[in-house]
C-alpha positions in Angstrom: 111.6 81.2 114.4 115.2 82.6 113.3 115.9 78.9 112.2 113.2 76.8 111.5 110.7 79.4 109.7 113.4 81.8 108.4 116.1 79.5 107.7 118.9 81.6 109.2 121.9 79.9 111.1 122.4 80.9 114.6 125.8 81.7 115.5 127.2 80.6 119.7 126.7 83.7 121.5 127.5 83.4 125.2 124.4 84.9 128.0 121.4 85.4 126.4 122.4 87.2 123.6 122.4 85.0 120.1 123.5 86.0 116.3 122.4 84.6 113.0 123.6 84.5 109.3 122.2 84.8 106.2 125.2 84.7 104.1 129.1 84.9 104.3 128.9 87.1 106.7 129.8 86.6 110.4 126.2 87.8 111.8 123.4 90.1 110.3 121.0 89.8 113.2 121.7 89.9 116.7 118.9 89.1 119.5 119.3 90.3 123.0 117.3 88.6 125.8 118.3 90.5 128.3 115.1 92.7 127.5 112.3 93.2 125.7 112.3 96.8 124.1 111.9 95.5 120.2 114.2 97.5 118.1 117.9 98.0 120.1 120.0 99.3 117.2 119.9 99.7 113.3 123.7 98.7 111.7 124.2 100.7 108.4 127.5 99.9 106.5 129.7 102.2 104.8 132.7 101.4 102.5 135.1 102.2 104.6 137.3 104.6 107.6 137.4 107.8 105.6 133.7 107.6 105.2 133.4 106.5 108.7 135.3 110.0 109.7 133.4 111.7 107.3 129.8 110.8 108.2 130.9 111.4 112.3 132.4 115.0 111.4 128.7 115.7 109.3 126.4 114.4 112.1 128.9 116.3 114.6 128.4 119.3 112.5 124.5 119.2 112.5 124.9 118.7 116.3 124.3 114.7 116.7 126.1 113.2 119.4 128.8 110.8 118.1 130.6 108.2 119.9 133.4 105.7 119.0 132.4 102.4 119.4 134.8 100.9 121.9 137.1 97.9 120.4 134.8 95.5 122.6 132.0 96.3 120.7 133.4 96.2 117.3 134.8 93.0 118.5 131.5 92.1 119.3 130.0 93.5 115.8 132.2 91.7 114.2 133.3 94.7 111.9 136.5 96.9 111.9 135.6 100.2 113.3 132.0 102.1 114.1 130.2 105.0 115.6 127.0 104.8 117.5 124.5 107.8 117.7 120.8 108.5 117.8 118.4 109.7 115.7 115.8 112.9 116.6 113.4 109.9 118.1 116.2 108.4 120.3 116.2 105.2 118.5 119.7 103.9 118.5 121.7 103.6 115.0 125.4 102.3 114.4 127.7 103.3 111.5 130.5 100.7 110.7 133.0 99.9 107.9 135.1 96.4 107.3 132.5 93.5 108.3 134.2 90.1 109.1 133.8 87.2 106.7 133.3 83.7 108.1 135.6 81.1 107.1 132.9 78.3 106.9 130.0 78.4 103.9 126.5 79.3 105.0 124.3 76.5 106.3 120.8 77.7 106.5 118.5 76.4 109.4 116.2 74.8 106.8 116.5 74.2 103.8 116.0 77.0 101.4 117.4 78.7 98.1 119.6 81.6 100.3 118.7 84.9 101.5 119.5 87.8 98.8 122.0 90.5 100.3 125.2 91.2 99.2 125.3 94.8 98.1 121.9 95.2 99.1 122.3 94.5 102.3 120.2 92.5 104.9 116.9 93.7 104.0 114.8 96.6 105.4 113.4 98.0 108.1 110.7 99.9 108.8 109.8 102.6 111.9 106.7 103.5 113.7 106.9 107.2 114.6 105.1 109.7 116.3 106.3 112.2 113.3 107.8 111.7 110.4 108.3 115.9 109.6 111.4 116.0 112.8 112.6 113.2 111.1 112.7 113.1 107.5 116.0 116.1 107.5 117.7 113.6 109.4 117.6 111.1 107.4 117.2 112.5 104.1 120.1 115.3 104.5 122.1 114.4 107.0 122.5 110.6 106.7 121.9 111.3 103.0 119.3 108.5 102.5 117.6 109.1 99.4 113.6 109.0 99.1 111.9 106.4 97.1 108.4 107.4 97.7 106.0 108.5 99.8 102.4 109.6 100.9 100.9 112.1 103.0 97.7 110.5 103.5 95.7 109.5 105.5 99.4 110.2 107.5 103.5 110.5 106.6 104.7 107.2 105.1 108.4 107.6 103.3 110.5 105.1 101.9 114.0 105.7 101.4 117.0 103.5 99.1 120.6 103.5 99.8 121.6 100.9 97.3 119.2 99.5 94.1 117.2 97.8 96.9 113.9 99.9 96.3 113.8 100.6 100.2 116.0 99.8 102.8 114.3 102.2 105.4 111.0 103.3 106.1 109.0 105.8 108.3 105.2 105.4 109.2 103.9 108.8 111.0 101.9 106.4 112.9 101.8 108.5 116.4 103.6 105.0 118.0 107.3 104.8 118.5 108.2 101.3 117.4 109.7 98.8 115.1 107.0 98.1 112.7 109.0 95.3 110.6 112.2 94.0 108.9 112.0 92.1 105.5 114.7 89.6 104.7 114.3 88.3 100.9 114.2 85.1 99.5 116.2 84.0 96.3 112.9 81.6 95.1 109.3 82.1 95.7 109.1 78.7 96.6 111.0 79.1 99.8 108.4 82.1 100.7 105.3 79.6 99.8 107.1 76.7 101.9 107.8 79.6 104.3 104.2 80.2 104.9 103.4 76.9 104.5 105.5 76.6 108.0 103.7 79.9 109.5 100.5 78.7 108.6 101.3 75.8 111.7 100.6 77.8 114.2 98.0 80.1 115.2 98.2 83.6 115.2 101.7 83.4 113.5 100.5 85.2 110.3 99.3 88.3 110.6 99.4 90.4 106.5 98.5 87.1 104.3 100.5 86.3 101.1 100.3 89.3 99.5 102.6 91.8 96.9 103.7 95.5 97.5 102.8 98.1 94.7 105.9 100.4 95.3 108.5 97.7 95.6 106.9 94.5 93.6 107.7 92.2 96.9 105.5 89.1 97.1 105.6 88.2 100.7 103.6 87.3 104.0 104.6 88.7 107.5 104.7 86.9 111.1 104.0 88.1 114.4 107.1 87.8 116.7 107.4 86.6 120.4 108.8 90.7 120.9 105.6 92.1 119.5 107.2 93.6 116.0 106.8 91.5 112.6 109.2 90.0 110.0 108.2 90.3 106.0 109.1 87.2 104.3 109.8 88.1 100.5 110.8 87.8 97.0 110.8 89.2 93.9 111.8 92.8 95.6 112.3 96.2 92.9 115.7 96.8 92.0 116.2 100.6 90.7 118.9 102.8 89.7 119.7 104.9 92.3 121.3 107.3 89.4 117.7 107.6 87.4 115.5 107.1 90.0 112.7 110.0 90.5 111.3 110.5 93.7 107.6 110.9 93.7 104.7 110.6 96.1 102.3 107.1 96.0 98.6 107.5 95.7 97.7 103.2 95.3 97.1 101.4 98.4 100.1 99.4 100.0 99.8 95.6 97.9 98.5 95.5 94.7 96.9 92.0 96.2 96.6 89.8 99.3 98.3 91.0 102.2 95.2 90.5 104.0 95.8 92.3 107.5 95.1 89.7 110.2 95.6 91.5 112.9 93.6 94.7 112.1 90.3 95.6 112.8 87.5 94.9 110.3 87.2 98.8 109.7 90.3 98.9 108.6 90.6 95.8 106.7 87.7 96.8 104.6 89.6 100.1 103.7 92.7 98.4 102.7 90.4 95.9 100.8 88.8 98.2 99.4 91.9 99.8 98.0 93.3 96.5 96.6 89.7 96.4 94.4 90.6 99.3 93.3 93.7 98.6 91.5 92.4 95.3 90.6 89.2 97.5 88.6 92.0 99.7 86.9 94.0 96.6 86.0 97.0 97.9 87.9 99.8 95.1 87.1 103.2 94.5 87.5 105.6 94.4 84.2 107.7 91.3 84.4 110.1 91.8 81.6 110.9 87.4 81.4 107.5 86.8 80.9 107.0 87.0 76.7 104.4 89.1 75.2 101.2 87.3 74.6 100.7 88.4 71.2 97.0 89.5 71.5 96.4 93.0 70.1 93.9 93.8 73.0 96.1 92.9 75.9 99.1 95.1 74.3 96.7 98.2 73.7 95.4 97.8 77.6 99.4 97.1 78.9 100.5 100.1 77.0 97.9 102.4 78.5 99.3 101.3 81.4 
């Protein structure tokens, strides 16, 4: 799935442990077979040792156990120094500084446009939780995430950006305690639409249809995983300025269209549906700032109320 549907490049791990690329980097995703627990630890990267020191002493300070990672497992990371700790929910998170570079180019698994990281990082990731309330201090003050969005209804749901990326971390106040998803992004739409093209193979792969978010613009489809958590496929994702940007709480359903939830019952389908008819009624769109104006007095009198 890593290679042939995603188009990453696995990396010779030894046991059943196995790494893949996206980029210049050494690894961005690491699968353990050993087990079967879905999410084993988020990696969040900060510039570099003095920042590493600082964020140990804050989380130290708000009573977070901190330990050093060991040289083995920075060796193992690939990166120059980290800390590992846990969040209120026990779910496992590593700090690190200095990633390794590799010295050969990236050679995807098939053959697609490239994966779109750099400064934005691998993607995001989002968390089923049993609260968000316990959790959102954590995150939010002590890690210093910073909110993009969120709703309160019909339960917690908050997006947070640590970069222009509109969201690299999510909470769903869910009652579950699970990974709900990571998105990696695409640099074309054509390697999504080939993507789910792929997907589309085999049964039961796709589970939210080719669809597009309405808080961060993605155009994207999800898969079902062998480990019982799903990966969004994307492109197109919202970039912001962290400087302006305006927290503020969502009251549109989750994709503007498609997204069609496979795996859902029809109860809830409908209600999602029905939510997606309702931004299609109020003409909710997307601005896309390279498409030219149409010239058409009506259209720019209906985009402007908008």
């Amino acid at each position: 799935m890593a290679t042939g549907l995603l188009g990453m490049q696995q990396v010779d791990r030894g046991g059943k442990t196995r790494a893949f690329r996206m980029d210049d980097r050494k690894q961005r995703l690491i699968v353990d077979g050993s087990s079967d627990a879905g999410l084993a630890v988020m990696g969040w990267e900060v510039p570099g040792i003095a920042e590493l020191d600082q964020l140990a002493g804050r989380l130290e300070s708000h009573g977070v156990k901190v330990t050093r990672g060991s040289r083995a497992l920075a060796d193992e990371r690939h990166v120059a120094e980290l800390i590992t700790f846990a969040d209120p929910a026990g779910n496992r998170l590593e700090a690190f500084c200095k990633p390794e570079l590799a010295s050969e180019p990236f050679q995807p698994g098939r053959p697609i446009s490239g994966f779109r990281t750099g400064a934005l990082g691998m993607g995001h990731v989002v968390l089923n939780v049993e609260n968000v309330e316990p959790l959102l201090p954590f995150y939010r003050d002590v890690l210093g995430f910073h909110v993009s969005d969120f709703g309160l209804k019909p339960y917690g749901l908050y997006f947070f950006h640590v970069n222009g990326r509109h969201h690299s971390f999510a909470m769903v106040g869910s009652g579950r305690k699970a990974l709900h998803h990571f998105m990696v992004e695409l640099g074309s739409l054509d390697d999504v639409g080939q993507g789910y093209d792929l997907a589309q193979l085999e049964d039961g792969r796709v589970v939210y249809t080719l669809g597009r978010h309405t808080n961060d613009h993605m155009t994207s489809f999800y898969v079902d995983t062998p480990s019982g958590f799903f990966i969004e496929y994307g492109w197109g994702g919202r970039i912001i300025d962290p400087q302006t940007w305006q927290p503020h709480e969502t009251f549109d359903g989750p994709s503007l269209w498609g997204h069609e939830r496979l795996n859902m019952p029809e109860e809830q389908r409908k209600r999602l549906r029905e939510m997606r008819m309702d931004a299609a009624a109020r003409g909710v769109r997307v601005p896309d700032p390279r498409v030219p104006p149409l010239n058409c007095a009506w259209l720019d009198q209906v985009v402007a109320r908008e």
